[in-house]
ZADRENGU-29877 format. One line per 8 residues: their letters; for each residue x, y negated, z of C-alpha. Coordinates in steps of 0.001 Angstrom, whole numbers, plus 524288, in hexadecimal, padded with zeros to 5 digits. Each point is the difference from the previous one (the first is absolute). Layout:
N
A = X/Y/Z | ...
This chain:
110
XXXXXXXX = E17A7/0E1F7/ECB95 | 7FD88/7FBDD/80E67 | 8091A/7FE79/80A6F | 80056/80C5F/80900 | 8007F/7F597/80B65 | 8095C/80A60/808BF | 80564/7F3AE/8061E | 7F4F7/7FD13/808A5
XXXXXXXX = 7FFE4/80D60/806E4 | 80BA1/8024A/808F0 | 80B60/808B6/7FD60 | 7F9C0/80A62/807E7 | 7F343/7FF9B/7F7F6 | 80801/7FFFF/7F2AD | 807B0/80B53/80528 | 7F38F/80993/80387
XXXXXXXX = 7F925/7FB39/7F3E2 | 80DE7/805BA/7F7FC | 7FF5E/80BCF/806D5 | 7F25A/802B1/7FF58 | 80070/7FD0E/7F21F | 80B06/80946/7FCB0 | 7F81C/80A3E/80732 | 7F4A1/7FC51/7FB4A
XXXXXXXX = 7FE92/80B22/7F44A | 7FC34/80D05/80270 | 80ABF/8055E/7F70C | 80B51/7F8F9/80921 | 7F99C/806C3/80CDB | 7FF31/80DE1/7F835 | 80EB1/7FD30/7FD15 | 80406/7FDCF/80E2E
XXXXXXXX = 7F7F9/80A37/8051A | 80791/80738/7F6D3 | 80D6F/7FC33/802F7 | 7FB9C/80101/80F98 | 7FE1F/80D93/7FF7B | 80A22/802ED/7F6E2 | 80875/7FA0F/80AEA | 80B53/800CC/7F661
XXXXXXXX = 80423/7F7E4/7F366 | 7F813/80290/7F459 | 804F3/7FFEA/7F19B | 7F6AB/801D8/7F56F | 7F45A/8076C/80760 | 7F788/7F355/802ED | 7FA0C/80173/7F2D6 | 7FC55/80D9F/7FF2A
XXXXXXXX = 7FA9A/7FEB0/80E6C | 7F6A7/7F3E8/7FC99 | 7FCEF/80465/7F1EE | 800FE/7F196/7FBBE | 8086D/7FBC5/7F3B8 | 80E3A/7FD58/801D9 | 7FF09/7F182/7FDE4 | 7F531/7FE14/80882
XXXXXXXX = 806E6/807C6/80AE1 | 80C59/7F73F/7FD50 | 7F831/7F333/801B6 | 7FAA3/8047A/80E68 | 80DF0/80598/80493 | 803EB/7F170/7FBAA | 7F757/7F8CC/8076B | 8021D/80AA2/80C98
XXXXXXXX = 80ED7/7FBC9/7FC45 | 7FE4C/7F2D5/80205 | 7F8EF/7FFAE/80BA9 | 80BCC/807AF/8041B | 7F81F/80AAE/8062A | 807A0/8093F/7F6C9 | 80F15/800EA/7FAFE | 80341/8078A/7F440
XXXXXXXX = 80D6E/8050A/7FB7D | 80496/80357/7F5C9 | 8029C/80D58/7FBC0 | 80537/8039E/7F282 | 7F4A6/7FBCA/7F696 | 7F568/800A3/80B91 | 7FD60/7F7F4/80BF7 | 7FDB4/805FD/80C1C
XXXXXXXX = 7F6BB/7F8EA/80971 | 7FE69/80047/80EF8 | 7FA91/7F8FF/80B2C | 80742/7F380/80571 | 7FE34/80301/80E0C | 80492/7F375/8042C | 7F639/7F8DC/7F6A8 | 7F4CE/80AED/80306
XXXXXXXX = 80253/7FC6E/80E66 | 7FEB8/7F12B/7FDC8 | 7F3A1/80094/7F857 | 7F9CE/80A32/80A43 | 803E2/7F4FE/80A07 | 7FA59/7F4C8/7F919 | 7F226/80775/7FE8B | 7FF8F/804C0/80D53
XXXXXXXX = 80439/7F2C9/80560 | 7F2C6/7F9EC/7F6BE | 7F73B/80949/80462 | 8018E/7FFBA/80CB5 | 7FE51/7F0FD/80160 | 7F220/801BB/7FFBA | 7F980/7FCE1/80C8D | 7F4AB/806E0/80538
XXXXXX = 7F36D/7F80C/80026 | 7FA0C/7FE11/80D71 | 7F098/7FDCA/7FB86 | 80149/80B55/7F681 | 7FF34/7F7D8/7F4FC | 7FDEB/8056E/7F1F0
């Protein structure tokens, strides 16, 4: 198996390229829009919303988890999940700050 070679890309490139695989599902963005609107915690209604199996559902709320874009807690034999503003905030930050570093061509190119 090859080397992924993250070492020649700098710490700000790895970073995006985390996030923006972690996001990078439509199932993960269905389950933040969800837990957006809900603006509250959410035990146990993620599945029924997205009609996807348990397990899959599971995996994408790990990966979300480990970007850190959502917490869970624990809640008798559920987890309830939520937003991490502080993390939300970082990641909006770190997209804006990319996009906006592109400078406008004078000739009109492309």
């Amino acid at each position: 198996m090859g080397l992924s070679k993250t070492e020649k890309f700098t710490s700000h490139q790895n970073e995006l390229a985390v996030m923006s695989k972690a996001l990078g599902h439509p199932a993960r963005i269905a389950i933040l829009d969800y837990l957006l609107k809900a603006n509250s915690c959410i035990c146990g209604d993620i599945v029924g919303e997205l009609g996807l199996a348990q397990a899959t559902v599971s995996q994408h709320l790990k990966e979300l988890k480990n970007l850190g874009i959502i917490k869970g807690n624990i809640e008798g034999t559920s987890t309830c999940y939520c937003i991490d503003e502080v993390k939300w905030e970082a990641i909006s930050t770190t997209f804006s700050k990319f996009f906006a570093q592109r400078a406008a061509c004078a000739d009109g190119c492309c």
